[in-house]
Structures are given as structure tokens and as C-alpha cells.
C-alpha positions in Angstrom: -15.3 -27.6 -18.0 -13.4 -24.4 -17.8 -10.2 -24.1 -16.0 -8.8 -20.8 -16.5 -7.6 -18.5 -19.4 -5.5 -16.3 -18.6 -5.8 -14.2 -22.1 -9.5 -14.0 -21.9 -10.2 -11.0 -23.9 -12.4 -7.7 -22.2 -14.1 -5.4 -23.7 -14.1 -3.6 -21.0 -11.4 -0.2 -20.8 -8.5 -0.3 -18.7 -9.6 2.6 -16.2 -6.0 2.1 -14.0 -3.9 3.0 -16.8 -6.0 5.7 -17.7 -6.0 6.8 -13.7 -2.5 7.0 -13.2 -1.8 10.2 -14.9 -4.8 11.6 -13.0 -4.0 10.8 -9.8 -0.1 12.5 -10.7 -2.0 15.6 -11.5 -4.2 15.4 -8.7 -1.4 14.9 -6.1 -0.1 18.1 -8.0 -3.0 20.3 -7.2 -3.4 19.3 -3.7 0.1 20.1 -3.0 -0.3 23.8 -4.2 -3.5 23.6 -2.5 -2.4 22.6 0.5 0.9 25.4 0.2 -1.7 27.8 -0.6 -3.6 27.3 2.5 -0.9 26.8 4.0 -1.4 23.2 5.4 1.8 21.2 5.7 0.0 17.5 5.2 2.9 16.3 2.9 6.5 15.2 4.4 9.0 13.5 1.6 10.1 10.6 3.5 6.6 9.6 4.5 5.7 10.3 0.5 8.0 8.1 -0.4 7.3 5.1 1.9 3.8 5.4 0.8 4.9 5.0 -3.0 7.2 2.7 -1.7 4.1 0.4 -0.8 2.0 1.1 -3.9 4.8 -0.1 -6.5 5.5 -2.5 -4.4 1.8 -4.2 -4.5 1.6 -3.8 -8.1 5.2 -5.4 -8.3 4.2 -8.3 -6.4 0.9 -8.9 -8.4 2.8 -9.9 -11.2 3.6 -12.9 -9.6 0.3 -13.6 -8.2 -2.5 -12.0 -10.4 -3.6 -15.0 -11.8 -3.6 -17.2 -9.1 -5.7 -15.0 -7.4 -8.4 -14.4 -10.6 -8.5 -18.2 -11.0 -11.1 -19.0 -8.5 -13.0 -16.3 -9.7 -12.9 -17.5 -13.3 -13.4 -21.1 -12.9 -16.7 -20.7 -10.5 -18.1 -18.2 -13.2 -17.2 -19.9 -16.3 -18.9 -23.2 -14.4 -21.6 -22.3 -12.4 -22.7 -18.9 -13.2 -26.4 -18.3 -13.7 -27.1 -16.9 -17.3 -29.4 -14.0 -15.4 -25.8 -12.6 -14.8 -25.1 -12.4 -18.5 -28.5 -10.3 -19.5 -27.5 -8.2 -16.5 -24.3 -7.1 -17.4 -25.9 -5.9 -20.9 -28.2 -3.5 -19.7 -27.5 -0.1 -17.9 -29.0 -1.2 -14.6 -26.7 -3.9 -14.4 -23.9 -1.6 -14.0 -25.5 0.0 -11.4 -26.4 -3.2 -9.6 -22.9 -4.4 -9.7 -21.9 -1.2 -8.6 -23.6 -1.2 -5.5 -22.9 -5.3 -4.8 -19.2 -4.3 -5.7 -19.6 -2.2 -2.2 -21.2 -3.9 0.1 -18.7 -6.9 -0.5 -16.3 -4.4 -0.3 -17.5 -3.0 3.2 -17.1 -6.5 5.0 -13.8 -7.3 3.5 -12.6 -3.9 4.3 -14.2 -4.3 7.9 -12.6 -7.9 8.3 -9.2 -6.4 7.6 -9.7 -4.3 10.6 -11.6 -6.6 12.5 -9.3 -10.1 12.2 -6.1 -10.3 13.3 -4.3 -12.0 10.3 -6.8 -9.3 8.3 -5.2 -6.5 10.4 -1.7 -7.6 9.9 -2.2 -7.4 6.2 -3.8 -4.1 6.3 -2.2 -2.2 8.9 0.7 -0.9 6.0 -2.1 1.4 4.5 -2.9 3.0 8.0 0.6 3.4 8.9 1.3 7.1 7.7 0.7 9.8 10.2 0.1 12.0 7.2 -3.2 11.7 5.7 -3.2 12.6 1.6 -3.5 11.5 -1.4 -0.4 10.2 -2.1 -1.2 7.8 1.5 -4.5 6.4 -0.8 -1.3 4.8 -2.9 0.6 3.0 0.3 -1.4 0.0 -0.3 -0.4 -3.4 1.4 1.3 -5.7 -1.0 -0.6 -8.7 0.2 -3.9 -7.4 0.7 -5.0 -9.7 -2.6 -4.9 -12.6 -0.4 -7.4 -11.1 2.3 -9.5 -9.4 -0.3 -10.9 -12.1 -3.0 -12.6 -14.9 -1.1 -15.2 -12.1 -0.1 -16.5 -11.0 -3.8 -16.5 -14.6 -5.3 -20.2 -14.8 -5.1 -20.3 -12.2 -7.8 -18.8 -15.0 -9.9 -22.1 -16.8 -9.8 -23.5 -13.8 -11.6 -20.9 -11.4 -13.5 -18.0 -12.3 -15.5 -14.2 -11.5 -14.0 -13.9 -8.7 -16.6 -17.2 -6.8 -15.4 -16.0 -7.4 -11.8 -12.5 -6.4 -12.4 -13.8 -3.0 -14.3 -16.2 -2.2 -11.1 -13.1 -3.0 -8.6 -11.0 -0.6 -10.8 -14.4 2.0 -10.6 -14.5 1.3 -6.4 -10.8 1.9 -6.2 -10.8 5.2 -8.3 -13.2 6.9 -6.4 -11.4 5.7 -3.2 -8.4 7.6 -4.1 -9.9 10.9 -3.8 -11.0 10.4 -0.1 -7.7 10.7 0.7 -7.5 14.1 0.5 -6.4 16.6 3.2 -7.7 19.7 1.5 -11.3 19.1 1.4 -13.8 19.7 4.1 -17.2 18.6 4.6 -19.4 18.6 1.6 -23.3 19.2 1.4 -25.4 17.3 3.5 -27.1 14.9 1.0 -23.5 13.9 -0.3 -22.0 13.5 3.4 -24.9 11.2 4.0 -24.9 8.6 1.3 -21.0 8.7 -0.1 -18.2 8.3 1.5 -16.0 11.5 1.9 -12.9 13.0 2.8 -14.6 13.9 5.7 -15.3 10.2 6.5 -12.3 9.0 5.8 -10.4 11.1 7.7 -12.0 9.3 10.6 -11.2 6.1 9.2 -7.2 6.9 9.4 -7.7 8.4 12.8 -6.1 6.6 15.7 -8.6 9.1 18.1 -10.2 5.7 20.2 -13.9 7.4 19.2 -12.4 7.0 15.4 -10.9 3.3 15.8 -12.4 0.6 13.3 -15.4 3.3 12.0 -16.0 4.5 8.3 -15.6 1.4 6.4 -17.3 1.6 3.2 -15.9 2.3 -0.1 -18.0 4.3 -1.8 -20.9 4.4 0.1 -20.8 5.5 3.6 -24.5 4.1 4.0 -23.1 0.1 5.1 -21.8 1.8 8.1 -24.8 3.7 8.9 -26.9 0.0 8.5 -24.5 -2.1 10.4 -23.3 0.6 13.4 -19.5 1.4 12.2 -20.4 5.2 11.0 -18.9 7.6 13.1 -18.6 11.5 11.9 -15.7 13.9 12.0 -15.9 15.5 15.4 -12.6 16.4 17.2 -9.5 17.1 15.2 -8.0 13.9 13.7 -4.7 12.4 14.9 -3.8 9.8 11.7 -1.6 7.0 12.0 -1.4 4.0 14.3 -2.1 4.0 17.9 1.3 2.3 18.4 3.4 4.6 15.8 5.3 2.2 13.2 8.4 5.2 13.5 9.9 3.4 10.5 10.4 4.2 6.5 11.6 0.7 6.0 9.2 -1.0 3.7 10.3 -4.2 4.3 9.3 -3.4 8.3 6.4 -1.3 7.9 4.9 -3.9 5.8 5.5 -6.9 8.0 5.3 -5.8 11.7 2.4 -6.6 12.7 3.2 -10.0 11.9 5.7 -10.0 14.4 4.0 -8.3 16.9 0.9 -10.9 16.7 3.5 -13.6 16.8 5.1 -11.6 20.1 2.1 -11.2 21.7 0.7 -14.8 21.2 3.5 -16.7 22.0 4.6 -14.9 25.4 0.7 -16.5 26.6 1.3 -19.5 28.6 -0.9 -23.2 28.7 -2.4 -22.6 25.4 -2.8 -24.9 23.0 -1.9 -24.6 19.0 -5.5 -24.5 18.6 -6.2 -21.7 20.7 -3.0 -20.0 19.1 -4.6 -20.5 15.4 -7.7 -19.3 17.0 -6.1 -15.7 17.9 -4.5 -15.4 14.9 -6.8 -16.3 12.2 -10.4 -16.0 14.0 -10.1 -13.4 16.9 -9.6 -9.3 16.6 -6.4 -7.0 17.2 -8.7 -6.0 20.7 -9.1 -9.7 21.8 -7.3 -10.7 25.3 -6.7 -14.3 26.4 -7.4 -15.2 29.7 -3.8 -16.5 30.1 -2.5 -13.2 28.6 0.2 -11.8 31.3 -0.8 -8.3 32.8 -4.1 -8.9 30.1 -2.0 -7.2 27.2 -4.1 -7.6 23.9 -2.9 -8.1 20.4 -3.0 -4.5 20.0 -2.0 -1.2 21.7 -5.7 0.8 22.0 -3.5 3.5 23.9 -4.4 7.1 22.5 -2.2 8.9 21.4 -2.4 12.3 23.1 -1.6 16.3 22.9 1.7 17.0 22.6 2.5 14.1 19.6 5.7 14.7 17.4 5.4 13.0 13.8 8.3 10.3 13.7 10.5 12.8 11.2 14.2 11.8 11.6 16.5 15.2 10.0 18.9 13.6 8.2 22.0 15.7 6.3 21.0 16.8 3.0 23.6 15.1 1.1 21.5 11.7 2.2 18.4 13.2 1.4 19.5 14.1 -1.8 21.2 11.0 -3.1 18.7 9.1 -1.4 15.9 10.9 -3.6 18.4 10.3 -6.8 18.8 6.8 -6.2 14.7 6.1 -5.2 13.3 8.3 -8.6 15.6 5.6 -10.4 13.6 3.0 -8.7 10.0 4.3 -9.4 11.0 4.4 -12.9 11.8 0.8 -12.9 8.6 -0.6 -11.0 6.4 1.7 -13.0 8.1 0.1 -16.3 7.9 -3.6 -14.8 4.3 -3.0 -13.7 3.1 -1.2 -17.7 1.7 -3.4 -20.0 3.7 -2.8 -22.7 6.7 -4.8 -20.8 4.0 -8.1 -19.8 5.3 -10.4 -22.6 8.7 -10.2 -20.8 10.1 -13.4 -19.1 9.4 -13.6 -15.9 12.6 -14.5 -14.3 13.9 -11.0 -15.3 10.8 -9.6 -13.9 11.5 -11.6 -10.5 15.3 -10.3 -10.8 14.0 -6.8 -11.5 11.7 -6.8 -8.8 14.0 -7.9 -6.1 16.7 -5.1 -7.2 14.0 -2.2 -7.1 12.5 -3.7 -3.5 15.9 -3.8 -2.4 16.3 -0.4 -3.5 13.3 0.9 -1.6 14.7 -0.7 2.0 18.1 0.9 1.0 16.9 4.3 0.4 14.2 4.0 3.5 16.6 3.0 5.6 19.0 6.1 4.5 16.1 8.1 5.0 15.4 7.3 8.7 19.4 7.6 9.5 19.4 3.5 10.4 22.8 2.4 11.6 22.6 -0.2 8.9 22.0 2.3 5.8 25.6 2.3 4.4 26.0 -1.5 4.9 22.5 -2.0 3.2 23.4 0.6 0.3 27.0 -0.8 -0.4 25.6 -4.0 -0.8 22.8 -2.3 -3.4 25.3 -0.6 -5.0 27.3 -4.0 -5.6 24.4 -5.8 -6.5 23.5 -3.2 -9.4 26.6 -4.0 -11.2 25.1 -7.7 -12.0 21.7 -5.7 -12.8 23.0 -2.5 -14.8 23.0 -4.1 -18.3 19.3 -5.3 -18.2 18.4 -2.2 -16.3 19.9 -0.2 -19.2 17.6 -2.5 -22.2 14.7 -2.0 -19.5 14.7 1.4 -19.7 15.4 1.7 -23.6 13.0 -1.1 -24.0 10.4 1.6 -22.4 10.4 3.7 -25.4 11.8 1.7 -28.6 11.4 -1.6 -29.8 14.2 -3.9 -28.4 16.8 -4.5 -31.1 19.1 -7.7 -29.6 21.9 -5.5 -29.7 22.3 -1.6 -30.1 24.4 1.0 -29.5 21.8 2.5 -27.2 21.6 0.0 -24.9 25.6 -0.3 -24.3 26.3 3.3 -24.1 23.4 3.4 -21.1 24.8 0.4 -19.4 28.7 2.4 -19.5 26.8 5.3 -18.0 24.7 3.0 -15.3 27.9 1.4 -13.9 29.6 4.7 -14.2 26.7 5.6 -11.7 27.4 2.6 -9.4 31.1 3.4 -9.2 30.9 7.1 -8.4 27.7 6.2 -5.8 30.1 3.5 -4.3 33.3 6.1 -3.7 30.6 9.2 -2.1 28.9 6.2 0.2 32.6 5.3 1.0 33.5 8.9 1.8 30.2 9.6 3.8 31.1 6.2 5.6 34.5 7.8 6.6 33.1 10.7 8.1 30.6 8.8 10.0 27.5 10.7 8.3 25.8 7.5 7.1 26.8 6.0 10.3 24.4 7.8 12.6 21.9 5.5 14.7 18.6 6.5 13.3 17.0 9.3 15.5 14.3 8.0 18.4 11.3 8.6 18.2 9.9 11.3 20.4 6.1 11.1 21.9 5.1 12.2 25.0 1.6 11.1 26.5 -0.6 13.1 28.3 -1.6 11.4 31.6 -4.9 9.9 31.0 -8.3 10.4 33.2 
């Protein structure tokens, strides 16, 4: 009986490593697009929150990759039928996988929406009120958990590496969806693939867009099972209770809270009726008990005139913020590369906690949070313990790692000489009260509803 290898070789390519430097260029292109046409659907903070999320999932599934393939690979290397194996040699196989890929896809994706505990987890990829294609990369770091109980009946059929190759396929093609320069494509494409034009109605918080346009790839699950809805009037993205936050730590985790808030305010209910909301009921449900009938979620629209949350912050914070946060992205896109997986993993653990602390820093700098100098002194502190195997990360990057070089001192003199002369400017900034700003409300103003 097979438990779980967690070398098992593939044959298949890695199509995310190949990606990644395609999805850079086509984040570039839209961009000049977009100046082009003159459509401002890019705003740095919001950028950065949304890359904020996506290193942070791929981060965290360092940890918890194979835990979540095991159950995968032991039903399949138990149980499978043989069928699966003559299947995956053939050319129709890959289009039948394809297409069973996507429809598992479509109900998980629906149940994120659809499920409270689903929607907590998923509500972090909906939270931008921009939509492009850097959003398609603000993923929720624990979406893994909600996502693999749906597509282990594959394992009965096709191996983890053919399913993992499809997932990476299903996720590709998602990323292009995301984009805000394209409109509506022939007919014949509009009606069987999912589109920008789709998905923009997926992201919209318009109550005629809210839980429509599930499917992945194909927009024809929607059309079967009555979620399809088609771009009508102009799409207002985000949530309908705004998340006016580029904290990652928050932007990732407050739905939790406000579930929790919501539940535990209802009186006379049981722990069995509280389970029952969270983990079997939808964001829409309201319990009989529920004071003034408030539901788990706000299904307000948001209404002509809405103002972005976009705090202006001095540009000295926006710059060193920016400095500080490209330093950061290096680092989780070295921890997450291949070349760096044989390293031990309590460095990577060490690693990861500096570069997620680093994110809430530089998001809360970002959104002028009365916090953000505390927060940042303490980062800044904090590096000095990290500097030295920051500095052998990044050499490590290009070279092979000698145990001791000059190289790898000189970089650590220059990171701490970094730290110190952060430290003094964050002092200074402190002293003239610039970092000390409360962060700036947001403003919305609703239209009086009919």
C-alpha cells in the first residue's frame, strides 16, 4: 500500500514557472494599454496588496503542499481504476480531463461563494475595487484548504501529476480574464469560454452581478446550472462592504471576524446551530434569532457617487515604502523558486515570517495607519537578526553557496547598513509626526435607495 512520495517524479512540464515571466509581460502590456486608452484601472497600493496576497499563498504552500497532495496521492495510488491510466496516454484523455478539471472547478469555486467558512477564505481575491491583471494574482493564502476535497474523485482515475498539470492549464487561462482592457469577444467565444467580459461580472459587487460567472474556463456550467449572468450595466468591483484596508494580514482574515461578530451577537442558539452557520449555511443566510435580521453579509449596493478607498500619503512614505516592499518580493519570489526547495525549512519558516511581516509593515505605511512607524521600527529591528541569511539568500539566488565568501559578508555590511539608515529616517519622519497620521477614512456616500 502506497502512502505518499513526496519526490514522485512527472513528466509532465512545469507550466507556472514557465507563466511567470508571461504574466510580468502581460501586466506590462495592459498597463500601456490601458495608458493608451487612457483607462486608469491600476492604483500602486491596491497593486501591491494584490501581490502582497499572491506571494503570500505561494509562501504558505511551502508549508502545506504536501499535506494537501497526500490525499490525492494515496486514493490514486490505492484505488484508482487502470481505465485512468490508458486515458491519460491518449490525446482525448487530455481533453477529458480538461473539461472534468472544470466542472469540479465550477462547484468548488461556487462553494467558496456560496458557504460561509468558503466565503471567508475567498473573499481576499474579490477584495480589490480594481479589476486587472495583477488582481488575478491576489489569491487567498488558504484557499488550498477549501479547494482539494472537491477534485479527489479525479484521483480514482488520473495520477496527481496529470491533475496538477490540468490545475496549472485551468489557472493559466484564468489569469487573463482578469483583464480590464478587453471587451466582449465574438459571439461563439462569449458563449462557451469564460471571458473578461464574464468575469468582470464575477468581481462586480452590482446585486444583479453577486455570486454569477463561476466557471473557470468554461462559462457553459453557469449557463446549465442558472449562475450565468452577462455584462449589462457598468461594473462596480470590490466588495459590497468595502475592506478600505492594504493590510494583508486584515484583508486576508476579516471575514473571519466578521462571521464570528455576526454569529455570536445571535441570542438562544446552540453550538450546533452556530457550527451550522458557519460551516453549512451562505454569507445571505439570517437566523431567526438574528437582532434587526442582519445576515452574515452586507448585500447593500454600493451606489453612484463611490470613492475608491485611496489614502494620499507623503511621498517620502510612498517611496521608502515601495523600496522596502520590492526588497520583499525579491525574497518570497526566491523562497517560493525551485532552485532554493532543498533548503531547511526552518530558515524558510524564519524567512517567511520576515517577508509577511514586511508586507503588513509596508501596507500599513501605505494606508497612513497610526500604527505604521511602531510596526516598521519593530521590522527594521527584527532585520538585524535576519540580514546575514538574507544576504546568502539573495547570493544563493545566482551562485552556488560557498559556506563562507566574501560576497556574502560584504552584502550583509551593506544590508545592516540599510537597516541603520532606514531606522534614523523612520525616527526623523516619527519626529515630525508624518508617519504618525491616523490613516485617512474612508469616504462613500450612498445614494438613497427605491
Amino acid at each position: 500500500m502506497v502512502w505518499f512520495d513526496s519526490k514522485i517524479p512527472s513528466h509532465y512540464p512545469d507550466l507556472l514557472t514557465v507563466a511567470i515571466p508571461l504574466f510580468a509581460v502581460g501586466i506590462i502590456v495592459e498597463i500601456l494599454v490601458a495608458s493608451w486608452k487612457e483607462k486608469k484601472i491600476y492604483r500602486l497600493s491596491d497593486s501591491i496588496t494584490s501581490l502582497n496576497h499572491g506571494s503570500m499563498d505561494q509562501l504558505i504552500n511551502i508549508f502545506v503542499k504536501t499535506a494537501m497532495i497526500f490525499p490525492y496521492t494515496y486514493i490514486y495510488y490505492n484505488y484508482h481504476f487502470p481505465i485512468g491510466e490508458v486515458i491519460e496516454r491518449s490525446i482525448w484523455g487530455y481533453l477529458i480531463v480538461f473539461v472534468a478539471y472544470d466542472f469540479a472547478y465550477y462547484w468548488t469555486h461556487r462553494f467558496g461563494h456560496e458557504n460561509n467558512m468558503g466565503w471567508a477564505i475567498h473573499v481576499t481575491h474579490h477584495s480589490s475595487e480594481d479589476f486587472n491583471l495583477i488582481t488575478a494574482l491576489r489569491q487567498a493564502s488558504f484557499q488550498r484548504f477549501l479547494t482539494w476535497p472537491e477534485f479527489l474523485p479525479l484521483a480514482l482515475f488520473f495520477s496527481p501529476q496529470f491533475s496538477t498539470f490540468h490545475s496549472h492549464v485551468n489557472l493559466i487561462y484564468q489569469f487573463w480574464t482578469h483583464t480590464g482592457v478587453v471587451g466582449k469577444l465574438p459571439f461563439w467565444i462569449e458563449y462557451i469560454f469564460n471571458t473578461p467580459s464574464h468575469h468582470r461580472v464575477h468581481h462586480g459587487s452590482n446585486k444583479r452581478y453577486l455570486d454569477k460567472n463561476y466557471g473557470g474556463v468554461f462559462i457553459i456550467w453557469d449557463k446549465m446550472f442558472g449562475t450565468f449572468e452577462p455584462e449589462g450595466e457598468e461594473v462596480v468591483y470590490g466588495l459590497t462592504t468595502p475592506v478600505a484596508s492594504y493590510n494583508p494580514i486584515y484583508t486576508l482574515l476579516h471575514q473571519f471576524y466578521d462571521l464570528y461578530k455576526v454569529v455570536s451577537k445571535i441570542p438562544n442558539i446552540s453550538l450546533g446551530e452556530k457550527l451550522y452557520i458557519y460551516f453549512i449555511k451562505g454569507p445571505g443566510y439570517v437566523h431567526p434569532n438574528t437582532p434587526t435580521s442582519k445576515s452574515t453579509e452586507n448585500t447593500e449596493e454600493k451606489l453612484k457617487p463611490y470613492s475608491k478607498y485611496d489614502p494620499k500619503i507623503p511621498l517620502f512614505n510612498k517611496i521608502y515604502a515601495v523600496f522596502h516592499w520590492l526588497t520583499f518580493f525579491a525574497i518570497a519570489y526566491i523562497l517560493t523558486h525551485p532552485t532554493f526547495e532543498e533548503a531547511p525549512l526552518d530558515l524558510k519558516f524564519w524567512l517567511t515570517f520576515y517577508v509577511i511581516y514586511g508586507f503588513l509593515s509596508t501596507g500599513l505605511i501605505l494606508e497612513n495607519h497610526k500604527y505604521a512607524s511602531l510596526v516598521e521600527l519593530s521590522r527594521l529591528l527584527m532585520g538585524f537578526y535576519f540580514a546575514p541569511f538574507l544576504s546568502k539568500l539573495l547570493f544563493c539566488a545566482s551562485v552556488e553557496c560557498p559556506q563562507a565568501s566574501w560576497s556574502n559578508n560584504t552584502l550583509t555590511t551593506v544590508s545592516f547598513g540599510i537597516l541603520a539608515l532606514s531606522i534614523v529616517l523612520v525616527l526623523v519622519k516619527v519626529i515630525f509626526s508624518s508617519f504618525a497620521k491616523v490613516r485617512t477614512p474612508l469616504k462613500v456616500t450612498h445614494a438613497k435607495q427605491g
